[in-house]
N, C-alpha and C positions, 0 to 999 in steps of 0.2 A: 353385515353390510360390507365388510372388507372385501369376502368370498364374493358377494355379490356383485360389488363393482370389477373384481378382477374377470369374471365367468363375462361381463355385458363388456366391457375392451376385449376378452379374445375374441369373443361371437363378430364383435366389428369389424376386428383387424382380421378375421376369417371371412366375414364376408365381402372386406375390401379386396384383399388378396383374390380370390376368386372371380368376383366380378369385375375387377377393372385390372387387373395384372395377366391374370386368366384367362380372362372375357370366359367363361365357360357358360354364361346364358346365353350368348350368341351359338353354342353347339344344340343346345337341348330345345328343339321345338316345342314339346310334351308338354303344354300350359296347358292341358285338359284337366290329366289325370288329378292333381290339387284339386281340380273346380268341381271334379264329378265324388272326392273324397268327402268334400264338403254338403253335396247335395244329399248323399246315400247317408251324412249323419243325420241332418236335418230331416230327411224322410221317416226314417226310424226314431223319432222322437226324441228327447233328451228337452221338451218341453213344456210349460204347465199346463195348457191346454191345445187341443187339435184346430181352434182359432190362430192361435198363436203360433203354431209349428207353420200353417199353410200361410198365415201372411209372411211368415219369416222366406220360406221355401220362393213366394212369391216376387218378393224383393228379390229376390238371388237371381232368379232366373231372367229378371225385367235388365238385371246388370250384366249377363252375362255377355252383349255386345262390344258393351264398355269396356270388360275385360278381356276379350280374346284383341280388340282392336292397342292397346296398352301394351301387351305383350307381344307385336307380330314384330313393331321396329325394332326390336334387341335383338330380336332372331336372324343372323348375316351369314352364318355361318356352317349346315346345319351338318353333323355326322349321318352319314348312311345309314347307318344301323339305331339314332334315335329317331331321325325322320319316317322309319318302318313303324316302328313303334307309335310313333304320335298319331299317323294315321289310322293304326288300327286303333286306339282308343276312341277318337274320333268318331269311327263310324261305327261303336257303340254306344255312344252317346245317346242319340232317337230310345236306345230302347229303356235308356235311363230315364228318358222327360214323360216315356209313357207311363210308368210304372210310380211317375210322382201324380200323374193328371190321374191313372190309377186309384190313387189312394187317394187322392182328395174327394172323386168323385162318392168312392166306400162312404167317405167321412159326411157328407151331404147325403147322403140316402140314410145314412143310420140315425140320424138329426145332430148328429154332434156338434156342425158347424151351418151355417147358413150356405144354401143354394147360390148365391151372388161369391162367396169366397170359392166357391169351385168353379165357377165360370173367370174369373179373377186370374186362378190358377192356371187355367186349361190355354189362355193369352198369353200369360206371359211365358209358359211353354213354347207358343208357337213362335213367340219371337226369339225364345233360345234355343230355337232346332234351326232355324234362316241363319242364324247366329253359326250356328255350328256346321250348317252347309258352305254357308262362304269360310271359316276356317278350315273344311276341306276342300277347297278348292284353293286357297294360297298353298296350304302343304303341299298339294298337289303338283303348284307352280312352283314350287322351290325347287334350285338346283344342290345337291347332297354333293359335301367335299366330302374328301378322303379323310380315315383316321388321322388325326393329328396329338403325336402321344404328348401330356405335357413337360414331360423329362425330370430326369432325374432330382434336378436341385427342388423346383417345382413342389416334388410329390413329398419328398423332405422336408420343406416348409410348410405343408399343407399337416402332415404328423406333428411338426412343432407346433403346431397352430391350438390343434387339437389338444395339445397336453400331454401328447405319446412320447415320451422319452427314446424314440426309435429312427433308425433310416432304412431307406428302403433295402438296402443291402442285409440289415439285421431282419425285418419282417421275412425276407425269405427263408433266409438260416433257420428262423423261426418254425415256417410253414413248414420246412422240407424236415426238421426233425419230429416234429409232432405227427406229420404223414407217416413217416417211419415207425415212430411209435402205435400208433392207432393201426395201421398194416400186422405189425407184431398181434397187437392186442388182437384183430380179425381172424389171423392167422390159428390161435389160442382157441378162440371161438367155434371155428371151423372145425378142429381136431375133437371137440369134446363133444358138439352136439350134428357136426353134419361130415364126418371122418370120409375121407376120400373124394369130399367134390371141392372143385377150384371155388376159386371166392365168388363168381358172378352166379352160379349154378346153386351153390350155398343162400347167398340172396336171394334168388330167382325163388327156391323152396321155402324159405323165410316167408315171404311176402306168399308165394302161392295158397297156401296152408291156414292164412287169416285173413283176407281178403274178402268185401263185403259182396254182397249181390248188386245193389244196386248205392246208389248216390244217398238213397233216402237213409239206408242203412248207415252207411258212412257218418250221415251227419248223425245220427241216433248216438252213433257209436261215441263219437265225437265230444256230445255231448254230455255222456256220460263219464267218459275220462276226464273231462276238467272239475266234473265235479266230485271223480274220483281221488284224480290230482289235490284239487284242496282240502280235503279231508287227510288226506298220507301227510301233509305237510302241515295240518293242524295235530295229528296226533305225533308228527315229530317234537311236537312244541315249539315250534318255528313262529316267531311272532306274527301276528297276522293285522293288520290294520284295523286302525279303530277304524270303518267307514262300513257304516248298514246295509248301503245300497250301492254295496259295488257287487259285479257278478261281470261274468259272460256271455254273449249270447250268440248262439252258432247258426250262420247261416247258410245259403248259397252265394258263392261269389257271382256279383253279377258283370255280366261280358264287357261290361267297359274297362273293368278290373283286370280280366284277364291277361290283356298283355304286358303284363307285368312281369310274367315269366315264374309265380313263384305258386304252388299248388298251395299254399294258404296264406293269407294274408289276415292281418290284424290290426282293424284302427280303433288305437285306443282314446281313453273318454277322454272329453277336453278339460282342461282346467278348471273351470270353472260352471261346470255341466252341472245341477241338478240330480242328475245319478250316475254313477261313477261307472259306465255299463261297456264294455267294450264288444266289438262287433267281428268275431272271427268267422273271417270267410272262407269255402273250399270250397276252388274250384272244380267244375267237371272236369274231368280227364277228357283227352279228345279221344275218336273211334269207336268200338262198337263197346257195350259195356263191359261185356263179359272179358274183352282185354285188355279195357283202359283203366278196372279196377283193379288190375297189377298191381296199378303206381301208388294203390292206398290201401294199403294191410294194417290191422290193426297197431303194429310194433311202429311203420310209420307215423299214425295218428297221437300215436305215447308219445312220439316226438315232436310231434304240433304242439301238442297240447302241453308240452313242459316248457318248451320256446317260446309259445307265445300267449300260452295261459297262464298256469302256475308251476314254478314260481318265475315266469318268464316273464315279457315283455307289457302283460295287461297288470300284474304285480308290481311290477317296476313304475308304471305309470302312477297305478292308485299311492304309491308310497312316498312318490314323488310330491304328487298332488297333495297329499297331508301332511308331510312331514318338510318342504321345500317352502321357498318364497317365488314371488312371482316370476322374478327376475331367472332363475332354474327349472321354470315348469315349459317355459315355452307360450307364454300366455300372447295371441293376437294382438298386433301392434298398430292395426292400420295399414296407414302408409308403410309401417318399417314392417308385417308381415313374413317377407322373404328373409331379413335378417331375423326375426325371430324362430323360424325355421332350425338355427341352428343352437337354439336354447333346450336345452331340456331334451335333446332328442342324439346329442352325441352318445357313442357307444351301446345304443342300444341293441345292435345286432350281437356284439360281445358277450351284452348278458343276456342274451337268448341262448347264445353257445355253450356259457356256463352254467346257464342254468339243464341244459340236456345234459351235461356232463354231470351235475350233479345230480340228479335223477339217476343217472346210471350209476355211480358211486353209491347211492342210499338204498339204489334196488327196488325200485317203484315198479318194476317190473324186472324180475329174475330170469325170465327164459329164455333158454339159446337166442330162438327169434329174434325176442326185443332188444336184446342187447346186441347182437350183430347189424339188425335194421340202426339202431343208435350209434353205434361207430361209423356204420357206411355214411350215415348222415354228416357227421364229423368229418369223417375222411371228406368228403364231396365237399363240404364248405371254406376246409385248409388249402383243395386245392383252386377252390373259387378267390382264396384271399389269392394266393401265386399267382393267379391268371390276371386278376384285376392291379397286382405289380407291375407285371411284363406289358400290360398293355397301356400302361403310364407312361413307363420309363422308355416302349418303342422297342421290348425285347420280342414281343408278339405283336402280330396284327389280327382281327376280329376273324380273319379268314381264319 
């Protein structure tokens, strides 16, 4: 109870600091992407019946006026570069509310549910797509200020906040030594299994050499690494959660997801869900196939699949889930929602990190490949922490 009460005062005095000291909801228009996370779980089940999933789907969607209208006053202020963003999620929404009327209608033809709940469903769509065209049309009308960095003292208080014993000045010290190191370590990699080419050229043949044919492959492939992954890590003897029905389930990211920027994304099962099931997504690469599945080689998918499978970020959740109280899972509050946002979901990107790192350490995969595609990843994500410093503190701009 003690931990408890300290963990729900810093989530506060974290969420006070950022929204009224900050004001940082006044930069982020992007009230979408939460509302369409929410939809894609509810569509995909985590319910006891296909009644019950579509009346649930159907309330959501009847709200969604209500919600984008709640969310438009906070927004005064918006960044360039998230107002891009919000948009595009935006205008793939439509193809999100199609894919729920979709599957209602499956649901009514197969007799699962009644003919009246899919017509139910197909309404309150239409009033969350009118919904979603007047939010594109305010984004529309917003005028976008310039980067505004929050400065130094700021991003310092924001790591205290967090329980990071650190300041911005040590995060970089940080980043810039572990790049050096992971560089070494590429460098090592390079000499033994790809002698004579520079590091991009090195990668380039990495990734050239296991690369899938097509997207279906990918997710095949996908799939079978996580459940590759959890067996490597059951015969390490690595404890594994009491919980029956937790698994993963690999799909196609769908486009309103996309601009997110991240080629796989993972939402994990909620607290309190019925089956502990989480939902990893990959997206299509853009362009023609045959060059857009560069960007997903096998040695990259070992690294989705250790980050955000096992013993990553859907591990992390289920262990949380069982072994936590509520107050640390992050559990839906209501009205307080946003603040609970920051419950149970600090650090997770960390041990996504750590956990590819230890994969590479235990050797989940031996091959020159894997283990060069796994540092480049590493490497790219230290220098993504520096980047996300410098454009706090106003040492860079987004340009």
């Amino acid at each position: 109870r003690t931990l408890d009460a300290r963990v729900l005062a810093a989530s506060l005095e974290l969420f006070r600091f950022g929204e009224e000291d900050l004001a940082l909801q006044k930069r982020d228009p992007d009230i979408a992407t939460p509302l369409c996370e929410t939809l894609l779980y509810h569509l995909r089940g985590h319910a006891d019946s296909e009644p019950v999933r579509f009346e649930s789907l159907a309330a959501r969607l009847r709200a969604v006026p209500r919600y984008f209208e709640s969310h438009r006053a906070s927004v005064t202020k918006p960044s360039a570069e998230l107002l891009a963003r919000a948009r595009d999620v935006v205008d793939g929404l439509p193809d999100l509310l199609r894919a729920v009327v979709d599957a209602a209608r499956l649901a009514s033809t197969n007799g699962a549910m009644a003919p009246a709940l899919h017509n139910e469903v197909a309404a309150a769509a239409e009033v969350a797509g009118a919904s979603a065209e007047a939010q594109r049309r305010w984004l529309v009308g917003l005028e976008a200020t310039p980067h505004t960095p929050i400065g130094l003292k700021a991003l310092d208080q924001i790591m205290h906040l967090r329980g990071l014993d650190l300041t911005a000045a040590e995060v970089l010290d940080i980043s810039r030594s572990i790049a050096e190191e992971l560089r070494v370590e590429q460098a090592r990699v390079i000499r033994r299994g790809y002698r004579g080419r520079k590091p991009d050229d090195a990668v380039g043949a990495a990734r050239a050499a296991n690369r899938p044919h097509s997207l279906g492959e990918a997710l095949s492939w996908l799939t079978d690494l996580t459940e590759a992954s959890r067996q490597f890590l059951a015969g390490a003897g690595l404890p594994q959660p009491a919980v029956p029905n937790e698994r993963v389930v690999v799909d196609v990211m769908p486009a309103v997801l996309g601009p997110s920027g991240w080629p796989a994304m993972l939402l994990p099962p909620q607290p309190r869900a019925p089956r502990q099931e989480s939902l990893l997504l990959l997206r299509e690469p853009l362009g023609p196939q045959s060059e857009a599945m560069l960007e997903i080689s096998v040695p990259d998918l070992e690294g989705m699949c250790a980050s955000l499978a096992y013993p990553g970020r859907h591990l992390q959740a289920v262990w949380a889930h069982a072994a936590t109280t509520y107050a640390r899972r992050g559990v839906p509050l209501g009205s307080l929602s946003t603040i609970a946002g920051t419950w149970g979901l600090d650090m997770v990107n960390g041990w996504a990190l750590t956990s590819e790192e230890l994969m590479r350490e235990a050797q989940f995969r031996s091959s020159a490949s894997s283990r060069l595609i796994m540092i480049r990843r590493a490497l790219l994500q230290t220098l993504l922490a520096t980047v996300d410093v410098c454009l706090a503190i106003g040492r860079q701009e987004p340009e």
